[in-house]
DSSP file (Angstrom, degrees, kcal/mol; ACC not computed):
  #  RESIDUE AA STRUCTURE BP1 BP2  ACC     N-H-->O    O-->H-N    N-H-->O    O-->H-N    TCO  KAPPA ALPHA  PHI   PSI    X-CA   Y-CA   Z-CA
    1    1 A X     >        0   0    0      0, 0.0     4,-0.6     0, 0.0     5,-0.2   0.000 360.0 360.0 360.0 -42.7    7.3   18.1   35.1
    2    2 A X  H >>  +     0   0    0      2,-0.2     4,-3.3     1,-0.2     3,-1.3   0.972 360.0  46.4 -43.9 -53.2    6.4   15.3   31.8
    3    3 A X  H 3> S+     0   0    0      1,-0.3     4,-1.7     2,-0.2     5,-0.2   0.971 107.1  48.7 -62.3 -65.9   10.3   15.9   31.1
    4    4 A X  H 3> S+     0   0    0      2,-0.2     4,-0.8     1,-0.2    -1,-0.3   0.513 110.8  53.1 -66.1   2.1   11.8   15.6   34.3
    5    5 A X  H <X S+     0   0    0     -3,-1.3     4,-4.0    -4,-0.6    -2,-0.2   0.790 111.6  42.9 -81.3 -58.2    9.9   12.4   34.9
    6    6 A X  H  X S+     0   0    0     -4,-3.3     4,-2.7    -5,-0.2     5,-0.3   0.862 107.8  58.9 -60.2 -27.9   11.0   10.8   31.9
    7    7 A X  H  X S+     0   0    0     -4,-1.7     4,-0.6     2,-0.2     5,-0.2   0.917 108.9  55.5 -70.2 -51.0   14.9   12.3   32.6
    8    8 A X  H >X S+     0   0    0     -4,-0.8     4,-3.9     2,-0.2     3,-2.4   1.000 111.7  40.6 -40.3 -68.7   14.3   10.0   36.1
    9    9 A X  H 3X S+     0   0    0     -4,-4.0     4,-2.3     1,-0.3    -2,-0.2   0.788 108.9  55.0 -57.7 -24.9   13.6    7.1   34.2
   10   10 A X  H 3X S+     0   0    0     -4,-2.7     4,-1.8     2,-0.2    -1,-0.3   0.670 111.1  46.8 -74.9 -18.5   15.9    7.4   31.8
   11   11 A X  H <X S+     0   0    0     -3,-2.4     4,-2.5    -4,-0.6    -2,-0.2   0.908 105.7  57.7 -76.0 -60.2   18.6    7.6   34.4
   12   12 A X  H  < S+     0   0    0     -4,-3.9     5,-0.3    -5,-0.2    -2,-0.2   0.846 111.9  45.9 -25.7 -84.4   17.2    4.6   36.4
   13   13 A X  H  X S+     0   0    0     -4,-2.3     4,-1.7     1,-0.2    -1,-0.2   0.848 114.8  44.9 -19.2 -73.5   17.8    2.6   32.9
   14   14 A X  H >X S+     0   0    0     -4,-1.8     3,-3.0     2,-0.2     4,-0.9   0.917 110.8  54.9 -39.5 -67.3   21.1    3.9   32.3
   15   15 A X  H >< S+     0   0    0     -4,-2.5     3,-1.0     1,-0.3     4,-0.3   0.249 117.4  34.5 -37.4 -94.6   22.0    3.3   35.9
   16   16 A X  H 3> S+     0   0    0      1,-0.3     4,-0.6     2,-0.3    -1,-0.3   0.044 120.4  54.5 155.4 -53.9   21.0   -0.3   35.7
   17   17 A X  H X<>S+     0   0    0     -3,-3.0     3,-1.3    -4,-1.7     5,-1.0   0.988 113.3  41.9 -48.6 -77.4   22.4   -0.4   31.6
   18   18 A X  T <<5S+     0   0    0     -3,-1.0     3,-0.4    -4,-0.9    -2,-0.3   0.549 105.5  60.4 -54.8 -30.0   25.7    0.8   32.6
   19   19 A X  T 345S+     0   0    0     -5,-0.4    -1,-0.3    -4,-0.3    -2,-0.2   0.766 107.8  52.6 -79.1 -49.7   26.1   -1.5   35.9
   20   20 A X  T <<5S-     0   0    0     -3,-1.3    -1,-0.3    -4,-0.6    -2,-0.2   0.250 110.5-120.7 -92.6 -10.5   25.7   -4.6   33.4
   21   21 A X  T   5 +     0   0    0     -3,-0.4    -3,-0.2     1,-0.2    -2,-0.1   0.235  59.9 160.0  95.1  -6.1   28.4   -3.5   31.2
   22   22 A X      < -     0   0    0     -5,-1.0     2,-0.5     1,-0.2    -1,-0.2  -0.246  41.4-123.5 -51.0 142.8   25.1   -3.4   27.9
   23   23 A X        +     0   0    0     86,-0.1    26,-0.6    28,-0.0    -1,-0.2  -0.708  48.7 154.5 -50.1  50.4   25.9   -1.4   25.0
   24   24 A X  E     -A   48   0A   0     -2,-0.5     2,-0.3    24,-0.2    24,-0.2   0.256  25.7-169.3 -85.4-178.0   23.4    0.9   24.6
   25   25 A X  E     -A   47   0A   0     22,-0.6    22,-0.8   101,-0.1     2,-0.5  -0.857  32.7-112.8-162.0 168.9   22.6    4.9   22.9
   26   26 A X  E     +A   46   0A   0     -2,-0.3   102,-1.4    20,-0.2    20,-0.2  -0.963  46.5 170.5-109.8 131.5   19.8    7.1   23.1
   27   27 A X  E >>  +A   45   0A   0     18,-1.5     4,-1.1    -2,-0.5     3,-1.0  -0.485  29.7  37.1-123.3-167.9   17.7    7.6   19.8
   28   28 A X  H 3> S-     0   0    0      1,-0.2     4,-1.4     2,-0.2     5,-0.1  -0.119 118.4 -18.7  72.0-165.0   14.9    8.9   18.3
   29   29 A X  H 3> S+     0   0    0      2,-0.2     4,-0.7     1,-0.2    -1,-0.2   0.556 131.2  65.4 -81.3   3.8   13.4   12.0   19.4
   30   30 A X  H X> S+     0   0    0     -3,-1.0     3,-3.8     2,-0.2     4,-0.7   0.988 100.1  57.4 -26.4 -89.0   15.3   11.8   22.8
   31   31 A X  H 3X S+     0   0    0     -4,-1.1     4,-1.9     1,-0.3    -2,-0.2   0.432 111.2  36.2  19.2 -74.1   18.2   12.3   20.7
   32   32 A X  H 3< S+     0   0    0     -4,-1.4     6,-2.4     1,-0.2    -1,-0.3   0.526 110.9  62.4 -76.9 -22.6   17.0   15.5   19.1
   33   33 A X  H X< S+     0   0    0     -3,-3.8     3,-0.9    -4,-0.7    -2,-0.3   0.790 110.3  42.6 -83.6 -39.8   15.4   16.6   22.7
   34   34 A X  H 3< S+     0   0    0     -4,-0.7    -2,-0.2     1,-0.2    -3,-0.1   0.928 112.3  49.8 -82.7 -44.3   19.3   16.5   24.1
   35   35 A X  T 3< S-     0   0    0     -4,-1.9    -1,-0.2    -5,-0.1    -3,-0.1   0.523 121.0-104.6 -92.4  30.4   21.1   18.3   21.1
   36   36 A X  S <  S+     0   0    0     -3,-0.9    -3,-0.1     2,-0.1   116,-0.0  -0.101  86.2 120.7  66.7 140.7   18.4   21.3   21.2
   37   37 A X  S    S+     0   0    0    114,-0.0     2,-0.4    -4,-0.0    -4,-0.2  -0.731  77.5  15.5  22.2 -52.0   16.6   20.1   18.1
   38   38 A X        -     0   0    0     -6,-2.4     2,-0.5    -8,-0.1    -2,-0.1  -0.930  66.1-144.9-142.9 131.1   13.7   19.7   19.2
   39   39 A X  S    S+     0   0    0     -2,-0.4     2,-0.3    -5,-0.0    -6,-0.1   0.197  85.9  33.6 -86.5   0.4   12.0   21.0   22.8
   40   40 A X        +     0   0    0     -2,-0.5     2,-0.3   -11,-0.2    -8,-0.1  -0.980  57.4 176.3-166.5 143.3    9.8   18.0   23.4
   41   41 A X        -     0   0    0     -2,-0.3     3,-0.1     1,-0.2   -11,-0.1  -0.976  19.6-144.1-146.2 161.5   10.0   14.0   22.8
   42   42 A X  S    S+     0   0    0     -2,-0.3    -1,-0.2     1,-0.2    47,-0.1   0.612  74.8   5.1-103.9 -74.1    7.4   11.2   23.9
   43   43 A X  S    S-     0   0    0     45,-0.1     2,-0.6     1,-0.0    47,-0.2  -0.231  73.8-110.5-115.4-146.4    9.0    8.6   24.7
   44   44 A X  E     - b   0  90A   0     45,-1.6    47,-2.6   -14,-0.1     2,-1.0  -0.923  30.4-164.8-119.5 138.6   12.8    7.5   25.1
   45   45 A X  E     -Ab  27  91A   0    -18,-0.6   -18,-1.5    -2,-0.6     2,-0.3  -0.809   3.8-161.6-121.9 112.9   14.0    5.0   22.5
   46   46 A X  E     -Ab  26  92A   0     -2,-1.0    47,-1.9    45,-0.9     2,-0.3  -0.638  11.2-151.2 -83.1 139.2   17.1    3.2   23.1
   47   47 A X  E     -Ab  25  93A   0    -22,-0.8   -22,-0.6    -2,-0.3     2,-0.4  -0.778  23.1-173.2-110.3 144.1   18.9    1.7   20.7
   48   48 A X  E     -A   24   0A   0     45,-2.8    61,-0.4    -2,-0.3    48,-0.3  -0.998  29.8 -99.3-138.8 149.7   21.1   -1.7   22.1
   49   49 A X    >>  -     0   0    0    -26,-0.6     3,-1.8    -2,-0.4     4,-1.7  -0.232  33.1-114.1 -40.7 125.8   23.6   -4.0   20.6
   50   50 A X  G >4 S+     0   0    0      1,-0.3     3,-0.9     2,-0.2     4,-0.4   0.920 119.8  51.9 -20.3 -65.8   22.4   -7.7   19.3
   51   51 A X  G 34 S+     0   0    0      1,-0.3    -1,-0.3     2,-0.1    -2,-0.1  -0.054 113.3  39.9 -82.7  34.0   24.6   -9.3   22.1
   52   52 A X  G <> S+     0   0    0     -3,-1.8     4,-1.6    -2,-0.1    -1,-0.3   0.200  86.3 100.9-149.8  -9.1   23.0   -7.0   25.2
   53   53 A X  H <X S+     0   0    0     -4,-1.7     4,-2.5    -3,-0.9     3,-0.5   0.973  86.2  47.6 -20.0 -73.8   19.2   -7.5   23.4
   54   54 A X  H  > S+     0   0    0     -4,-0.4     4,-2.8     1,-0.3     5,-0.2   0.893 115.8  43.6 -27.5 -61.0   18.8  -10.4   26.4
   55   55 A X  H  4 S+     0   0    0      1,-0.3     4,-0.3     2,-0.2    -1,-0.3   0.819 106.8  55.0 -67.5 -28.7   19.9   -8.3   29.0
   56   56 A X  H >X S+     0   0    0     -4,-1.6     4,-1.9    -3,-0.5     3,-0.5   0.739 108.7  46.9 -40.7 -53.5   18.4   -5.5   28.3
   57   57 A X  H >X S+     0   0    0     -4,-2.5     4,-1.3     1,-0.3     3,-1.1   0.977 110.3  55.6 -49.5 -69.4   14.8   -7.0   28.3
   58   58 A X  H 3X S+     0   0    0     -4,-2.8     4,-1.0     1,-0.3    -1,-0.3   0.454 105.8  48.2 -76.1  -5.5   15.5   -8.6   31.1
   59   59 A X  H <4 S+     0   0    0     -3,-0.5     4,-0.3    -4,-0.3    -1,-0.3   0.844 117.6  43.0 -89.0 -26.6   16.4   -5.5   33.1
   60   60 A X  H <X S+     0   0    0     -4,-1.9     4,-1.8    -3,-1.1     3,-0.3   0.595 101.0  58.4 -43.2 -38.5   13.6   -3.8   32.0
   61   61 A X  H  < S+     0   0    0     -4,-1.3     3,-0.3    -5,-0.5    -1,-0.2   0.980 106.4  61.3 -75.8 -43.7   11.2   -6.4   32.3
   62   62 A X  T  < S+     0   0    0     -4,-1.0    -2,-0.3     1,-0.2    -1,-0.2   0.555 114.3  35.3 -15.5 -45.6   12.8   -5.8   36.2
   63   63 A X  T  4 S-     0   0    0     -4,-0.3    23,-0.4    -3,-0.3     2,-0.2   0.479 122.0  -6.4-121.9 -19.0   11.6   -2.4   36.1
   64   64 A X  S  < S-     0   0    0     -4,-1.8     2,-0.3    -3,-0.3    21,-0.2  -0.866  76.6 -60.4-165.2-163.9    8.2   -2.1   34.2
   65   65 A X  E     -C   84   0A   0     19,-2.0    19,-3.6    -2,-0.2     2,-0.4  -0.702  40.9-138.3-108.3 118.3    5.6   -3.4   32.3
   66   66 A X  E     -C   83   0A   0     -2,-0.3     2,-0.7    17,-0.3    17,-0.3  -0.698  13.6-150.2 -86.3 137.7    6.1   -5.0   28.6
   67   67 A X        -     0   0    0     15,-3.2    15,-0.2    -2,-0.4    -1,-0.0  -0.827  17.3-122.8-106.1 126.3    3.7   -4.3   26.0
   68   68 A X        -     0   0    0     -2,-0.7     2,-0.3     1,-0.1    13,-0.1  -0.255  37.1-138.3 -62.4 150.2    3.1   -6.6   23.4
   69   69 A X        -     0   0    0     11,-0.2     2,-0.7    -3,-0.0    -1,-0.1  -0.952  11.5-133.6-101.0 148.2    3.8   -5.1   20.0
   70   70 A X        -     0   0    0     -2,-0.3    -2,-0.0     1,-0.0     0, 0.0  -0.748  33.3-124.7 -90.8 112.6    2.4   -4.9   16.3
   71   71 A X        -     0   0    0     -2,-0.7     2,-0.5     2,-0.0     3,-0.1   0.093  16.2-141.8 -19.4 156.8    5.0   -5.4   13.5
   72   72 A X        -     0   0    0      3,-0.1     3,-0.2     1,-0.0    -1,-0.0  -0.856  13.7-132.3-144.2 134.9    5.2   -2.6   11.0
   73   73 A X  S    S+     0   0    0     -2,-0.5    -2,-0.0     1,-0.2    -1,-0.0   0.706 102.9  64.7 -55.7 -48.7    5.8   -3.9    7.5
   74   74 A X  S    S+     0   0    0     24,-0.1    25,-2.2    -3,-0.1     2,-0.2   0.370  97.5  52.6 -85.5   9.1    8.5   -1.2    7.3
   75   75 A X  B     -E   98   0B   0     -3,-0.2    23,-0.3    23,-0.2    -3,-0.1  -0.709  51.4-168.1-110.9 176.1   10.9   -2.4    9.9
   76   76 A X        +     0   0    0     21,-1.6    22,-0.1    -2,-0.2    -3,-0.1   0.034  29.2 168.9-147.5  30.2   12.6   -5.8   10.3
   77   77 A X        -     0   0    0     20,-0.5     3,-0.2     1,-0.2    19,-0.2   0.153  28.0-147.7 -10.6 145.8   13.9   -5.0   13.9
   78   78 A X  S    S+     0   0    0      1,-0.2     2,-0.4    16,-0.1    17,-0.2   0.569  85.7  14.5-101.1 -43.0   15.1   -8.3   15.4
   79   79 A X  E     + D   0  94A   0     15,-0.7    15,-2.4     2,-0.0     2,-0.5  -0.674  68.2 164.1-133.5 120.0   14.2   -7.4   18.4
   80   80 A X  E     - D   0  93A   0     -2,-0.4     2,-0.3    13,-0.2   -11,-0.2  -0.992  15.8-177.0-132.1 138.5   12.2   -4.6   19.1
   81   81 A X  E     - D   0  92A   0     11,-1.2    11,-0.6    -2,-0.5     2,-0.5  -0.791   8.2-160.1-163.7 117.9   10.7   -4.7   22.9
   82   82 A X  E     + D   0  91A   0     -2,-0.3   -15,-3.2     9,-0.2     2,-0.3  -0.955  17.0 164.9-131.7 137.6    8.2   -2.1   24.3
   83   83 A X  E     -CD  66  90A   0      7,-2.4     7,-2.8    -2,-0.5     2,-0.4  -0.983  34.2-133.0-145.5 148.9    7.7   -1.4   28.1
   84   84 A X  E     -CD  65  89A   0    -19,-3.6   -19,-2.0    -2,-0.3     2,-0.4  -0.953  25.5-172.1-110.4 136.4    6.0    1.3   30.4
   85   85 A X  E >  S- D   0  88A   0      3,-1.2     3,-1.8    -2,-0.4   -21,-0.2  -0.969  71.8 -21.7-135.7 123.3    8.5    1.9   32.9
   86   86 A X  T 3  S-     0   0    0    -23,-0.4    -1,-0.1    -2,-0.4     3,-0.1   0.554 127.3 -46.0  10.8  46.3    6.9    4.2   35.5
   87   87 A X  T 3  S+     0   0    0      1,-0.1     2,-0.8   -81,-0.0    -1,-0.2  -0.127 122.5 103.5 119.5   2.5    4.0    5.8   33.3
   88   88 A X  E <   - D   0  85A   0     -3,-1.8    -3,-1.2   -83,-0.1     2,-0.7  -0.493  68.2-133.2 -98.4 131.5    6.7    6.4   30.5
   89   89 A X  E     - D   0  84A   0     -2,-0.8   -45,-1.6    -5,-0.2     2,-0.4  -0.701  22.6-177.0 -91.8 150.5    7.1    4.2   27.3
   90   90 A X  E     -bD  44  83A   0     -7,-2.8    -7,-2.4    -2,-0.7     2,-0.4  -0.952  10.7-151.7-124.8 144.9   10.5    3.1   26.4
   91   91 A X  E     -bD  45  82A   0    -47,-2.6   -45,-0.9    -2,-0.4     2,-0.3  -0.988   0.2-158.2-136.6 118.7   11.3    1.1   23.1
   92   92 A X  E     -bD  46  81A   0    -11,-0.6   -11,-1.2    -2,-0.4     2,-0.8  -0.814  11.6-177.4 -88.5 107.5   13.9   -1.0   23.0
   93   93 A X  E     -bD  47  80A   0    -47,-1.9   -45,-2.8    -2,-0.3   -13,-0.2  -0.934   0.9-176.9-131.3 124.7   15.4   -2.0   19.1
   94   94 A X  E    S+ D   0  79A   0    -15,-2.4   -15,-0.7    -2,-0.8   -45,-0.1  -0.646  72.4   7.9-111.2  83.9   18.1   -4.3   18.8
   95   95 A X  S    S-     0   0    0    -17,-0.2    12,-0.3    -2,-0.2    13,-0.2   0.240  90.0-150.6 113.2  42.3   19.5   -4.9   15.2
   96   96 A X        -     0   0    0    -48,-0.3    11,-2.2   -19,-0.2     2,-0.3   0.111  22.5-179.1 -39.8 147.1   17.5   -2.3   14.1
   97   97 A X  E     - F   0 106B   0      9,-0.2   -21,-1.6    10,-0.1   -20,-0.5  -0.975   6.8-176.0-149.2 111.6   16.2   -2.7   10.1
   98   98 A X  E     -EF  75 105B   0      7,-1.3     7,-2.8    -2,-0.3     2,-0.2  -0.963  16.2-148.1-119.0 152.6   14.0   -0.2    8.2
   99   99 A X  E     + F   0 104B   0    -25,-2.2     2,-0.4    -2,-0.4     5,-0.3  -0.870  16.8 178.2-110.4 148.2   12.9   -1.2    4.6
  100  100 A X  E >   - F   0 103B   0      3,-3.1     3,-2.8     1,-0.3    40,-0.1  -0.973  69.8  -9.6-145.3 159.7   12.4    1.4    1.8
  101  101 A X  T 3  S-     0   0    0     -2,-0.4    -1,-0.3     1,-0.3     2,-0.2   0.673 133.0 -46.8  16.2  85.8   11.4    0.4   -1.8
  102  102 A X  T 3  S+     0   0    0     -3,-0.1     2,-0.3     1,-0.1    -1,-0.3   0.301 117.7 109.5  81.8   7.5   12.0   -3.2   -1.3
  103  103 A X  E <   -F  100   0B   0     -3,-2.8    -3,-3.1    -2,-0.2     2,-0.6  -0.874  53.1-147.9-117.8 141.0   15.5   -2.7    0.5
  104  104 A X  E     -F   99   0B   0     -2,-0.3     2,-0.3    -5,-0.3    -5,-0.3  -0.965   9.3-153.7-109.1 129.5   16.4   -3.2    3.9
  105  105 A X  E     -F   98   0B   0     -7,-2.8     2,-1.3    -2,-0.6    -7,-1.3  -0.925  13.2-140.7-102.0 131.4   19.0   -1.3    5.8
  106  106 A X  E     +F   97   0B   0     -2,-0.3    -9,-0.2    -9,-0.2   -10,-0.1  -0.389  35.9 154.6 -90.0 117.6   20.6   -2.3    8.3
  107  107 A X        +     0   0    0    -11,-2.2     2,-0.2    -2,-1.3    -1,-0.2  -0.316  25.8 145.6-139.6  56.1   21.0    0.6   10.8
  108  108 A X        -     0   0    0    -13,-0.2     2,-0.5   -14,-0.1   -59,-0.1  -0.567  56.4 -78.5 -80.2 172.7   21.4   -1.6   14.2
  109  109 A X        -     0   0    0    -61,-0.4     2,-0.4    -2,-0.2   -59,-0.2  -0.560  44.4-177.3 -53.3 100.9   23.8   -0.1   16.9
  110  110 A X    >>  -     0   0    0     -2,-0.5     3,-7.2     1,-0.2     4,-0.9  -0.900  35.9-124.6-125.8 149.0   27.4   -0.1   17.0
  111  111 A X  G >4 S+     0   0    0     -2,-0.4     3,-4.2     1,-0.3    -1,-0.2   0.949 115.1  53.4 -55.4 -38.5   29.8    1.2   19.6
  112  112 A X  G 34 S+     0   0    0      1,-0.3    -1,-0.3    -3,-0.1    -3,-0.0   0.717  95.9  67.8 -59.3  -6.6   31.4    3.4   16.9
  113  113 A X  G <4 S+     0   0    0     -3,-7.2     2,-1.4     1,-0.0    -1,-0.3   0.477  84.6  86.6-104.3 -13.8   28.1    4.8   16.1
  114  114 A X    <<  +     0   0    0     -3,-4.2    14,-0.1    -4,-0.9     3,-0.1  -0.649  47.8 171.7-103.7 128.5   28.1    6.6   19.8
  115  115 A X        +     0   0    0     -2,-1.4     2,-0.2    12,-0.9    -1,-0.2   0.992  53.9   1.0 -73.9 -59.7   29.7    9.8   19.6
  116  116 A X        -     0   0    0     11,-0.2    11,-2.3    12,-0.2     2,-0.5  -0.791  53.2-130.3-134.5 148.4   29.0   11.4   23.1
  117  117 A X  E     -G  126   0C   0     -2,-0.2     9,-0.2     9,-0.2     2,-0.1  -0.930   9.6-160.7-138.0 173.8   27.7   11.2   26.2
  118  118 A X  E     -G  125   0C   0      7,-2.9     7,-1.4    -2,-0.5     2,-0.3  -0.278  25.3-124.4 -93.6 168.2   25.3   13.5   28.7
  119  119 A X  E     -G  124   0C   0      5,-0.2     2,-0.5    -2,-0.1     5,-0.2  -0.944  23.7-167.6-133.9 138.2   25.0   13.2   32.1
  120  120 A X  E >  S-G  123   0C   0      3,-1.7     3,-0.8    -2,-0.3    -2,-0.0  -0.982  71.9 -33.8-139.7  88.9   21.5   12.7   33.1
  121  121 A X  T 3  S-     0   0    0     -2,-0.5    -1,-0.2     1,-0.3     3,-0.1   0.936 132.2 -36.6  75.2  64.0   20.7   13.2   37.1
  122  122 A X  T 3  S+     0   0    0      1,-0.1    -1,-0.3    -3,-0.1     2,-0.3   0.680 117.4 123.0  49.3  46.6   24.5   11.6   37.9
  123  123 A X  E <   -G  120   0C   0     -3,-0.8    -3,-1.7     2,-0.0    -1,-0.1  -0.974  67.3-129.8 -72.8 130.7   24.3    9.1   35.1
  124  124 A X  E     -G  119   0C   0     -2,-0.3     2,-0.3    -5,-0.2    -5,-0.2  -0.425  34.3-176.4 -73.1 128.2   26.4    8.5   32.2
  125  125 A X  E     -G  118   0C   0     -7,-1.4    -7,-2.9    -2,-0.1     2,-0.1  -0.870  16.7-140.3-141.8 124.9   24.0    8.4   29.2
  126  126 A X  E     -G  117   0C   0     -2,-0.3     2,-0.3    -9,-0.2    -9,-0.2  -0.448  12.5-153.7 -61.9 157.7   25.2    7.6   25.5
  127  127 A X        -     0   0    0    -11,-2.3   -12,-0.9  -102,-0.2   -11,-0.2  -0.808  12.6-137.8-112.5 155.6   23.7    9.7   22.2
  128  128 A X        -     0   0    0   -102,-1.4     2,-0.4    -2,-0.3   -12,-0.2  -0.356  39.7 -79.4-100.1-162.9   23.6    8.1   19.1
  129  129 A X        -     0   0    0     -2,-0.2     3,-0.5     1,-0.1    -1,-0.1  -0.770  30.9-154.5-105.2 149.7   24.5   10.0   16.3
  130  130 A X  S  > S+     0   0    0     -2,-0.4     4,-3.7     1,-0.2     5,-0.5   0.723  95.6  59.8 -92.5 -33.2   22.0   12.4   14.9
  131  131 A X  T  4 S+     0   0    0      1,-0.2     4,-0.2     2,-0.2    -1,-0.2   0.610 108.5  48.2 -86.8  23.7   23.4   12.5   11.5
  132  132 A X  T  > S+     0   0    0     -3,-0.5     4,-1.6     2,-0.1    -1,-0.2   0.379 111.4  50.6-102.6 -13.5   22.7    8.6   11.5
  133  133 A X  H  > S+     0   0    0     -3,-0.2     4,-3.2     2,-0.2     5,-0.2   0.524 103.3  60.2-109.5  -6.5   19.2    9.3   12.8
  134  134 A X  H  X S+     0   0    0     -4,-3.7     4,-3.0     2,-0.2     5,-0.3   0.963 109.2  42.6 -74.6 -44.4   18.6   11.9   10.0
  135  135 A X  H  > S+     0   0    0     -5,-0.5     4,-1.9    -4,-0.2     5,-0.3   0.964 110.4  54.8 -54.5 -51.7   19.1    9.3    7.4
  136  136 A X  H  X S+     0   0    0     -4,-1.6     4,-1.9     1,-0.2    -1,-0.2   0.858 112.2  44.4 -45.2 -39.6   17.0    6.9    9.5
  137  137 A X  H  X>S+     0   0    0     -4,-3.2     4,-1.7     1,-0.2     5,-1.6   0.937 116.6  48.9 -53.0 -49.0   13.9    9.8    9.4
  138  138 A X  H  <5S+     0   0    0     -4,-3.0     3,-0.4    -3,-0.3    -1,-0.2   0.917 109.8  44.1 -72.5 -49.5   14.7   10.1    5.8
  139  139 A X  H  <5S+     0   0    0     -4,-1.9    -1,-0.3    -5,-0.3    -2,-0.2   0.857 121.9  48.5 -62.7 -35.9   14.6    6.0    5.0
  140  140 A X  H  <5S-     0   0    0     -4,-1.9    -1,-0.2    -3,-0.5    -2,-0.2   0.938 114.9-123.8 -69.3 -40.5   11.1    6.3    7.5
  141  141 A X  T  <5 +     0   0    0     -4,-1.7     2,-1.3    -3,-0.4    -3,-0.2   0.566  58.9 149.9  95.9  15.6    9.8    9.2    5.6
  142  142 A X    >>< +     0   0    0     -5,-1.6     4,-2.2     1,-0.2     3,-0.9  -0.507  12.5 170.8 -85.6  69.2    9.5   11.6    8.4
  143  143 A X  H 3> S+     0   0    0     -2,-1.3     4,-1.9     1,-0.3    -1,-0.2   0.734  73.8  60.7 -51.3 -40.1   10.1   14.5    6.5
  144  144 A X  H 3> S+     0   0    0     -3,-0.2     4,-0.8     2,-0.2    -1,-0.3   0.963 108.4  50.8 -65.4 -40.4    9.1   16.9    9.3
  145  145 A X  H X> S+     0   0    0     -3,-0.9     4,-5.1     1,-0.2     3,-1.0   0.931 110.0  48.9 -23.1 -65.6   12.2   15.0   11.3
  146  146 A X  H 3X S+     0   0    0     -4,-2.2     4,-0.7     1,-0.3    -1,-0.2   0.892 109.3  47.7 -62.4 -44.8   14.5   15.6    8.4
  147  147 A X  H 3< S+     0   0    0     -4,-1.9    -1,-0.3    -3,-0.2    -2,-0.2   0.659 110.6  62.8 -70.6 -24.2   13.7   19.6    7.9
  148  148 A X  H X< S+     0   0    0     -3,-1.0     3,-0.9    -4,-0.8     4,-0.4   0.879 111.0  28.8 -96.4 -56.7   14.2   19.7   11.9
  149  149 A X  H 3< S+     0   0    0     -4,-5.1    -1,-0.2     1,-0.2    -2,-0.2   0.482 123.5  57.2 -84.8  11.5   18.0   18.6   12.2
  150  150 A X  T 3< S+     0   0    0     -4,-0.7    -1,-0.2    -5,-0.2    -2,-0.2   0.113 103.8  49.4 -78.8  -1.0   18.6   20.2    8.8
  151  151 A X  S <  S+     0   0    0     -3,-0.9    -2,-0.2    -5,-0.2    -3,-0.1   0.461 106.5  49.9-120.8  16.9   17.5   23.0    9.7
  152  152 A X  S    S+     0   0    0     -4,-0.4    -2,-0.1     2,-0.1    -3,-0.1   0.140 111.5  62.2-101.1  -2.0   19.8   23.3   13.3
  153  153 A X              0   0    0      1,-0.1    -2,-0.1     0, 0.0    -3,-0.1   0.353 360.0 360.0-107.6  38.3   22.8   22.4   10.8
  154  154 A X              0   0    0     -3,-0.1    -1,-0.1     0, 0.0    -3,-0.1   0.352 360.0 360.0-135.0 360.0   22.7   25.1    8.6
């Protein structure tokens, strides 16, 4: 029931995304929840384009509650946006930036970076690419991540 609630909202979003023409993907453990990786996710993190950051907020902001966030030393997101959008959190990263030994990498969104898409309760929903989100786990250090899509590509 946790699943199909969030699979609503995430449609809602798309619908709403798509309508507005934003450039958007689905990341994170979504991601891994859609290509059978992993059975379970908490919340949905969308990855958006630099230039659809704006709109994005503001359609969101439209739809639920924003929650202020604390910086993490290991990211340098430019914009990274959290909201609970009918009990569900969604995080929102635009020019997404993780740092590892003193280096930042720049692993924001780009259309070339969505392979495929789902359909999600008669929505169009892009994925981002998973072997773009194993490096991010690796760069995070989320080792259990990395062992989890390396071990459905072998």
């Amino acid at each position: 029931m946790e699943t199909e609630r969030k699979l609503e909202v995430l449609a809602a979003i798309a619908r709403k995304l798509n309508a507005r023409g934003v450039t958007w993907a689905v990341g994170g453990s979504m991601l891994l929840y859609f290509k059978h990786i992993t059975s379970e996710f908490h919340d949905i993190d969308l990855l958006v384009t630099n230039e659809d950051a704006e709109t994005a907020k503001e359609i969101l902001l439209g739809m639920g509650t924003f929650v202020p966030s604390k910086a993490k030393p290991q990211y340098r997101t430019k914009t990274f946006l959290e909201f609970v959008v009918n009990g569900v959190e969604v995080d929102v990263l635009a020019g997404f930036a993780i740092v590892k030994d003193g280096t930042e990498h720049d692993c924001s969104l780009k259309k070339s970076d969505i392979l495929e898409y789902i359909t999600v309760c008669n929505e169009k929903i892009p994925l981002h690419s998973v072997a773009l989100w194993r490096r991010y786990y690796e760069l995070m250090g989320n080792e259990s991540k990395v062992r989890m899509i390396d071990g459905m590509h072998n």
